[in-house]
C-alpha positions, 0 to 999 in steps of 0.5 A: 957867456955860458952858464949851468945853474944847480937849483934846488930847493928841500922842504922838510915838514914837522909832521907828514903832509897829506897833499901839496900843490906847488907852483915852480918859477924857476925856467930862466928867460929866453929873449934877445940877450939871453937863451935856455939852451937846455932845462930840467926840473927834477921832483920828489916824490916824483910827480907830473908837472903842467907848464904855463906862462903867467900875466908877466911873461914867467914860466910856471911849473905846477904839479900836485902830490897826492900821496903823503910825504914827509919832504918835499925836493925839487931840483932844477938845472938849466943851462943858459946862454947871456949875451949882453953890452953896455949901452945905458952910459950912450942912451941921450935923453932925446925930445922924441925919449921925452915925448914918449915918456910924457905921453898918457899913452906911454903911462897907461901901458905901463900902469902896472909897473907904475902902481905901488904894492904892499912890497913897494910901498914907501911913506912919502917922507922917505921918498921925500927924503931920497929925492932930496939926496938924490937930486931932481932929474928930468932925465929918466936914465940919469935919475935911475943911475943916481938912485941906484948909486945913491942905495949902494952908498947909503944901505948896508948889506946885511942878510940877517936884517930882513926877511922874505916878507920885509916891505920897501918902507920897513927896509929904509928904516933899517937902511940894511937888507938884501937885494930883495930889499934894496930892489923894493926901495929903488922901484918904490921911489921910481914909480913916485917919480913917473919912471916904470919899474920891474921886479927881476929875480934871477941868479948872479955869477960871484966868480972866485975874484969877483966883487958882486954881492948877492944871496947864495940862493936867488939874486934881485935887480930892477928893470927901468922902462926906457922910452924907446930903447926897452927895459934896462936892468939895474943892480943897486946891490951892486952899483952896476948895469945887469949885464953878463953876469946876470942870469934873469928868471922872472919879471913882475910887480916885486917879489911877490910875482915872482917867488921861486916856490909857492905851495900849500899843503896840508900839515904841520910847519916846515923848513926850506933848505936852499941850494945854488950853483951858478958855474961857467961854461963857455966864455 
């Protein structure tokens, strides 16, 4: 599948801010499943931006505005190429996967995604009481399949429920949220259970018959190390395996690693519009 994705993001301050320094992770990856064929990023007030790649792998624009300015836009449109099959119902839990994943070796080059965060963090009842549910598994696939079912079936979509800076614990107590939330939750009981687990922020194609539930601006998901095969992306809003409908931007911790904008200013508050097209253009 080809996709050319529309994003664009407008701030609109209370007063005119003097300066702002931002911070843009929006360049979708480029890696063996899936290719930017083309990118750009549009800004106004027009400003020169530097590009680097951060501690996870993302690609970063920062640019800096000097001048006053009352709004803030910046638009991006990439058009990328995703080319994935579906492999984790085949993955066996082989003794050389079980070797791998019981190794110290194996645990200290995944410590990051093996630490809990403020995002992720979850009291060890709540853990408790979804590993109840869920059952304990040796296997790391069938555990994160169970889970991620087990989120789909018990938490309700509900986009009014939380907000960007709703922690994985506050969530279970709500049992509603967004895929932002949902994603937390299922990284949080993961990594109680020794599995590594990714933050994935990306865009997810809702065609016109499409059954997909996601937010209107940017999608979230999980990425689960699998000894031996590499990281596999999981969708509990959905239910189901991340595949070619699933457009990944960035990878990290949570979403704190990951935020599509981040800046500081010198003003007044502000508002953010958001805008997403996700449209095909090849299948």
């Amino acid at each position: 599948m080809i996709y050319r994705i529309e994003h664009t993001n407008t701030f609109h301050y209370e007063t005119p801010v003097d300066q702002s320094l931002n911070h843009v992770r929006l360049k979708p990856r480029t890696d063996v499943c899936q290719k930017v064929v083309s990118y750009r990023t549009e800004i106004s007030p027009a400003s020169m931006s530097k590009e680097y790649t951060d501690l996870w792998g993302n690609q970063v624009e920062t640019f800096f505005i000097p001048e006053q300015h009352q709004t803030l836009k910046v638009k991006t449109t990439s058009t990328v190429s995703v080319q994935r099959s579906p492999f984790i119902g085949k993955i066996e839990n082989s003794p050389e996967m079980r070797d791998i994943f019981g190794s110290a070796l194996f645990r200290q080059h995944y410590l990051a995604f093996l630490n809990e965060t403020s995002y992720t963090f979850m009291e060890d009842g709540q853990i408790a009481a979804i590993m109840s549910d869920v059952g304990s598994v040796d296997n790391p696939v069938r555990l994160s399949l169970r889970l991620m079912s087990y989120i789909h079936e018990t938490f309700g979509y509900d986009a009014k429920a939380t907000n960007v800076d709703t922690k994985a614990n506050e969530a279970y107590t709500l049992k509603r949220g967004v895929c932002q939330d949902f994603a937390h939750i299922m990284i949080g009981v993961l990594r109680s259970q020794g599995v590594p687990t990714r933050y994935v922020s990306g865009y997810l194609y809702i065609g016109e018959d499409s059954a997909f539930v996601g937010d209107a601006a940017t999608h979230a998901w999980v990425e689960v190390m699998i000894p031996g095969i590499g990281w596999v992306g999981l969708d509990p809003t959905n239910n189901v395996e991340a595949l070619g409908s699933h457009i990944r931007v960035g990878t990290g911790r949570d979403y704190g690693d990951v935020s599509p904008l981040q800046g500081v200013y010198r003003g007044g508050r502000h508002t953010l519009d958001v805008s997403v097209g996700v449209k095909v253009l090849e299948k």
